[in-house]
C-alpha positions as CSV (number, residue, x, y, z in Angstrom):
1,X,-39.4,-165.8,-114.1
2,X,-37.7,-162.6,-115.3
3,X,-37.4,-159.5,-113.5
4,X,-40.3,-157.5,-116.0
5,X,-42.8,-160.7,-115.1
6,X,-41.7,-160.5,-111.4
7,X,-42.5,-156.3,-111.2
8,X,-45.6,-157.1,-113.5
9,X,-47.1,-159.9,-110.7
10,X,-46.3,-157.4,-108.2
11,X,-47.9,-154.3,-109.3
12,X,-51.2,-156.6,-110.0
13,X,-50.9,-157.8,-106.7
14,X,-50.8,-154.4,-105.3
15,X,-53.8,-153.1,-107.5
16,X,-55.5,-156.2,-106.3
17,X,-55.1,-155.4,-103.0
18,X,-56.4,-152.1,-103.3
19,X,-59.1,-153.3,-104.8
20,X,-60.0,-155.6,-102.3
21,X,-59.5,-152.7,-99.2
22,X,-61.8,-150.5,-101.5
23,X,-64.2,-153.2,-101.8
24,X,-64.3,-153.7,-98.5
25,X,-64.7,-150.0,-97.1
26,X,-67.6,-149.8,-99.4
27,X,-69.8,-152.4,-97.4
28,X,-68.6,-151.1,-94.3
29,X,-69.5,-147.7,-95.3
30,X,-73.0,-149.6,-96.7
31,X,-73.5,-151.3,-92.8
32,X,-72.7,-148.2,-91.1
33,X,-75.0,-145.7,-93.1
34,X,-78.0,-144.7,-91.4
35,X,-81.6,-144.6,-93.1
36,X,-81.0,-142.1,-96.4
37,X,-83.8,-139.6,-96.3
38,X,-85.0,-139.3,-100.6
39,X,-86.8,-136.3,-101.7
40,X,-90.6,-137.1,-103.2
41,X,-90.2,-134.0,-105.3
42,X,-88.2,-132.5,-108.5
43,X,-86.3,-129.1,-107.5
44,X,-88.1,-126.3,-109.1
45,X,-88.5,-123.7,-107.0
46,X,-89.1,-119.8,-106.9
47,X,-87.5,-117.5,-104.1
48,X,-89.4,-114.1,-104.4
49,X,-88.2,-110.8,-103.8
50,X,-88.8,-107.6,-104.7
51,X,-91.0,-106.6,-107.6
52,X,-88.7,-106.9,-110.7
53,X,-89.8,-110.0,-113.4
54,X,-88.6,-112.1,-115.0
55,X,-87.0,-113.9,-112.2
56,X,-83.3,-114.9,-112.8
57,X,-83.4,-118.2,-114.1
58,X,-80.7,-120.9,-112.2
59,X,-80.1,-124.2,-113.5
60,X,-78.7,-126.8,-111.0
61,X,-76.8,-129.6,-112.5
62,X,-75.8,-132.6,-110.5
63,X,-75.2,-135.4,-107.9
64,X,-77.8,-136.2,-104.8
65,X,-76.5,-133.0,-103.3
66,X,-78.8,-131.2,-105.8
67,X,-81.7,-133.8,-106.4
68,X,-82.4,-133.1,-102.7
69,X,-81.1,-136.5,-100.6
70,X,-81.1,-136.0,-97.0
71,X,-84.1,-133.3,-96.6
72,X,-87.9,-133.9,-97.4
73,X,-88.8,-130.2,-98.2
74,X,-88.5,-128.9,-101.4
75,X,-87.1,-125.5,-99.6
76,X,-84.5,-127.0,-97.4
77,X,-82.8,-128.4,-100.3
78,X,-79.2,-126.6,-101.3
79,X,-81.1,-125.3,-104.3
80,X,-83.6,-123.4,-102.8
81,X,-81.7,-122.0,-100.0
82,X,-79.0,-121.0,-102.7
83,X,-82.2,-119.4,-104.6
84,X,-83.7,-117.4,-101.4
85,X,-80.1,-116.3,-100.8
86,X,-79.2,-115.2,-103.9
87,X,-82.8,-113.3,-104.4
88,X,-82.3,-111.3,-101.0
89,X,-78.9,-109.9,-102.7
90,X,-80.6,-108.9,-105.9
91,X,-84.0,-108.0,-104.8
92,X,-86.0,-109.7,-107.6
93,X,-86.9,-113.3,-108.0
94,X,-85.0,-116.4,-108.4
95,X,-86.3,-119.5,-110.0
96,X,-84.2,-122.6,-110.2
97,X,-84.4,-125.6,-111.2
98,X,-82.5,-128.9,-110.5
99,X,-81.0,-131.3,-112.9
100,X,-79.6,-133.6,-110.4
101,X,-79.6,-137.2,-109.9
102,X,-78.1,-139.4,-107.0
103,X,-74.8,-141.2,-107.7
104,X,-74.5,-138.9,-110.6
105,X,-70.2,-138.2,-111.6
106,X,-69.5,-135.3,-114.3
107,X,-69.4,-138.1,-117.2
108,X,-73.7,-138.5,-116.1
109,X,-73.7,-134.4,-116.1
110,X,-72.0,-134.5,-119.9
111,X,-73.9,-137.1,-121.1
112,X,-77.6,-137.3,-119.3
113,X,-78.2,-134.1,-117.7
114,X,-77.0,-131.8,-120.1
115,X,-79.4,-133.0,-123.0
116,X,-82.2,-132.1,-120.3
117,X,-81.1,-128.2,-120.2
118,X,-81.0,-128.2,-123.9
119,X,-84.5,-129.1,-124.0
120,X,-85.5,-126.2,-121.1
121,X,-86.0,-123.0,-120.7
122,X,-82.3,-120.9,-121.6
123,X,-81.0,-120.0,-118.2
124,X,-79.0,-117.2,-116.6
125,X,-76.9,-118.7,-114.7
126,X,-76.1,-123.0,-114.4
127,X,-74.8,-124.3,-111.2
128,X,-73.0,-127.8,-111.1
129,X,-72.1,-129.1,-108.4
130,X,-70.6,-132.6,-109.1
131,X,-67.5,-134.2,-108.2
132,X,-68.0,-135.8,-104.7
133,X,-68.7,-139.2,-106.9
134,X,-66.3,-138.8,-108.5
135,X,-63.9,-138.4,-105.3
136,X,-65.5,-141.6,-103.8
137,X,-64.8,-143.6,-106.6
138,X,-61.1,-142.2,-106.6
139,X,-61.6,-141.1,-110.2
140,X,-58.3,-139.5,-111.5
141,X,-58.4,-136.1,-111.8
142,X,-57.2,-135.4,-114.7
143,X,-60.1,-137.3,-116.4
144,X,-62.5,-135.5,-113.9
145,X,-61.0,-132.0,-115.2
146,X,-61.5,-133.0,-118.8
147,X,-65.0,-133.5,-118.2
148,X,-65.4,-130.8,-116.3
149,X,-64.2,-128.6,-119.6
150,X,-66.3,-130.5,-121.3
151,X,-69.7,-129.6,-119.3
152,X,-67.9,-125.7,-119.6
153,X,-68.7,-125.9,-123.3
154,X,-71.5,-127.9,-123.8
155,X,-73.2,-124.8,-121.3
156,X,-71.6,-122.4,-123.3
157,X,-73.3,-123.7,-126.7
158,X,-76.9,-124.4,-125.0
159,X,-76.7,-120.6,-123.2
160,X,-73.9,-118.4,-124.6
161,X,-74.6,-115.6,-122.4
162,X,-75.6,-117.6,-119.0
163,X,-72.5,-117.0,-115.8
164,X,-71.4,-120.3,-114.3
165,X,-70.4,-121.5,-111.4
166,X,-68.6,-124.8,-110.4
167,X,-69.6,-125.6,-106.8
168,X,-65.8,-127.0,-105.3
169,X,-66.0,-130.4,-104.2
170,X,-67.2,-130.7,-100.7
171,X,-65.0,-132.1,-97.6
172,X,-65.7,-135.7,-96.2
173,X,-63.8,-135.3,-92.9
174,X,-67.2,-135.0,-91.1
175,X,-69.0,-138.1,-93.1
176,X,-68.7,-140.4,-90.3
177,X,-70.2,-142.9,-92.5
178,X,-66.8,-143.4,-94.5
179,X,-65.0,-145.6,-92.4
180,X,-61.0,-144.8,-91.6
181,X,-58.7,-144.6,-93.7
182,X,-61.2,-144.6,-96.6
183,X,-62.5,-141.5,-95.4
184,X,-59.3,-139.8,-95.7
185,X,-58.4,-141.3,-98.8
186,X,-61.4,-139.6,-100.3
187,X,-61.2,-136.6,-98.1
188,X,-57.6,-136.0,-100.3
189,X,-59.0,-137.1,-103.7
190,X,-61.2,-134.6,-103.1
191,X,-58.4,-132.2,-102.8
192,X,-57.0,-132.7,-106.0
193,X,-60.2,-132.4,-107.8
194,X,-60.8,-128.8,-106.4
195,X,-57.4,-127.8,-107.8
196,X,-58.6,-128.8,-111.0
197,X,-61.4,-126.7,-110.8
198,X,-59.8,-124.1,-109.5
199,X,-57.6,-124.4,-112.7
200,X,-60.8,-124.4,-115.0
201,X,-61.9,-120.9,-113.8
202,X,-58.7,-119.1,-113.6
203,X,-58.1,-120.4,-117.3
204,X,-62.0,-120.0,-118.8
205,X,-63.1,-116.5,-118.8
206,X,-67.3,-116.4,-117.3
207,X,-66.5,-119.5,-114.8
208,X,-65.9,-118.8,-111.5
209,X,-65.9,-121.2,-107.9
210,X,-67.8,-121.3,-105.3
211,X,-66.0,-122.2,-101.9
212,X,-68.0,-124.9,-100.5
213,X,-65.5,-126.7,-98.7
214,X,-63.4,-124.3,-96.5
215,X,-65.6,-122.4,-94.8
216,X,-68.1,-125.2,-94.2
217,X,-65.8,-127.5,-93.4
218,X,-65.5,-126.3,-89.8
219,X,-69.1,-125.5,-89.5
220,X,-69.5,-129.4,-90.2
221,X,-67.3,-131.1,-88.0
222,X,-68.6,-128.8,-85.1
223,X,-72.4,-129.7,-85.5
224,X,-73.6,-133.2,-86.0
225,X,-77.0,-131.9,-86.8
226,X,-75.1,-130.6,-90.2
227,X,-75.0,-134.0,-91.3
228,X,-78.4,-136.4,-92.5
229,X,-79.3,-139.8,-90.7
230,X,-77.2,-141.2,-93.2
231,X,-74.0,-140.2,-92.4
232,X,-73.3,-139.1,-95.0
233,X,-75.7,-136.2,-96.9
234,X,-76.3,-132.6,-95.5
235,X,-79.2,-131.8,-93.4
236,X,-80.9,-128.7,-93.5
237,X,-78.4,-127.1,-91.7
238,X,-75.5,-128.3,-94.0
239,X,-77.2,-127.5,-97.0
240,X,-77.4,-124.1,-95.5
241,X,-73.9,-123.7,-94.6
242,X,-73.4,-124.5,-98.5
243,X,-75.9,-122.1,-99.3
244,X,-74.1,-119.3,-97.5
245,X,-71.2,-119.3,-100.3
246,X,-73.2,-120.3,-103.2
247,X,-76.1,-117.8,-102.8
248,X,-74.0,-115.0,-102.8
249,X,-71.6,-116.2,-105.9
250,X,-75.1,-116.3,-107.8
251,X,-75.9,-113.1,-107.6
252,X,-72.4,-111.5,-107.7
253,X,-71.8,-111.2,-111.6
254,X,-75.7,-109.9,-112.0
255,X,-75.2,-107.4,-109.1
256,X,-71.4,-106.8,-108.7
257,X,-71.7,-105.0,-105.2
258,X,-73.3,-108.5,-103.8
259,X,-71.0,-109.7,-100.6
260,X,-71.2,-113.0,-98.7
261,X,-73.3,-113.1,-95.5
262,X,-73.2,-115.6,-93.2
263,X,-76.1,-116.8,-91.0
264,X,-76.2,-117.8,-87.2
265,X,-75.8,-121.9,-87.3
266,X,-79.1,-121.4,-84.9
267,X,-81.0,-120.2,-88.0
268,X,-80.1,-122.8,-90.6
């Protein structure tokens, strides 16, 4: 056997291998989850304040973290905290609506969800947050900032004038139901995907980030009660501590003097 076959029969080996450990995390991950709490409803929710109509119209594009997984209330999930928060800052009314779907990666956003808005009601402002999928699954992320762009322009050409906002990818340090080292493995894919948003907003002028991952991060790993039965979704609470930075993001470009505000973790 040559030296190319030999290096070729090694590098499958190794991809086999990883494979297999990857394989395996996954139905540990699968035995260790607790029960995952499913919403019964479809987000579309209005946060009143003030007077002033119309409300600001928010669409919410996708993974579980917007379709509601982990709360059973329509108004504890991410989306409608974000929309209460936001509507205190502007003093008019928020309504948004979510596009989400679990398991959903930003290929499902580019090529299910985004039909969906094109069919709806034009919005001010779209929301995605999408990428922890795609971190699990160890996509590469240079094929996740690609469709990232992508979603970018597709928004742009359903609502040329509508702000957006590209929710970072979230941490996993606290998802105790991501077994070691898988959890960390992720926790650092992650990490690169967030660069590549960051790159997307400092390069596309009308798309900014909202910081969901470092000041929550903390918030998580010091109360359990952040995290759902499942190990793995936010609770109430962690929705909340998300809420904190995207809320105020919303409502910055529509009211400039808007400034984050944080909440006791005894009120989420």
């Amino acid at each position: 056997m040559d030296t190319t076959a030999k290096i070729a029969l090694s590098a499958g080996g190794v991809v086999l291998l990883a494979a297999g450990t990857l394989a395996a995390q996954v139905l540990i991950t699968r035995q260790r989850a607790g029960p995952v709490v499913r919403p019964d409803f479809t987000l579309d929710y209005l946060a009143r304040a003030g007077h002033a109509e119309p409300p600001l119209e928010v669409a919410m594009l996708g993974d579980s973290t917007v379709e509601g997984v982990g709360v059973l209330r329509e108004r504890d999930t991410l989306g409608a905290q974000t929309a209460r928060q936001a509507a205190a800052l502007l003093g008019q009314p928020v309504h948004i609506k979510g596009y989400g779907v679990s398991g959903a990666r930003a290929q499902d956003v580019l090529t299910e969800q985004l039909p969906r808005l094109r069919a709806g009601r034009t919005p001010d402002h779209v929301v995605v947050v999408v990428g922890a999928n795609d971190a699990t699954r160890l996509s590469s992320a240079r094929g996740y900032e690609q469709r990232m762009r992508s979603i970018v322009d597709e928004v742009r050409d359903i609502a040329p004038s509508a702000k957006i906002t590209l929710a970072t990818v979230p941490g996993f340090r606290a998802a105790r139901a991501l077994p070691q080292p898988f959890r960390t493995l992720v926790d650092r894919q992650a990490g690169r995907l967030r660069e590549r948003q960051a790159d997307i907003a400092a390069s596309v002028p009308g798309v900014r980030v909202a910081d969901i991952y470092t000041r929550p991060t903390p918030r998580f790993e010091a109360n359990p009660k952040a995290i759902g039965p499942d190990g793995f979704h936010p609770s109430r609470v962690g929705y909340g501590y998300w809420a904190d930075e995207l809320g105020p993001v919303v409502a910055q470009p529509h009211r400039p003097q808007a400034t984050a505000r944080q909440r006791p973790d005894a009120a989420a």
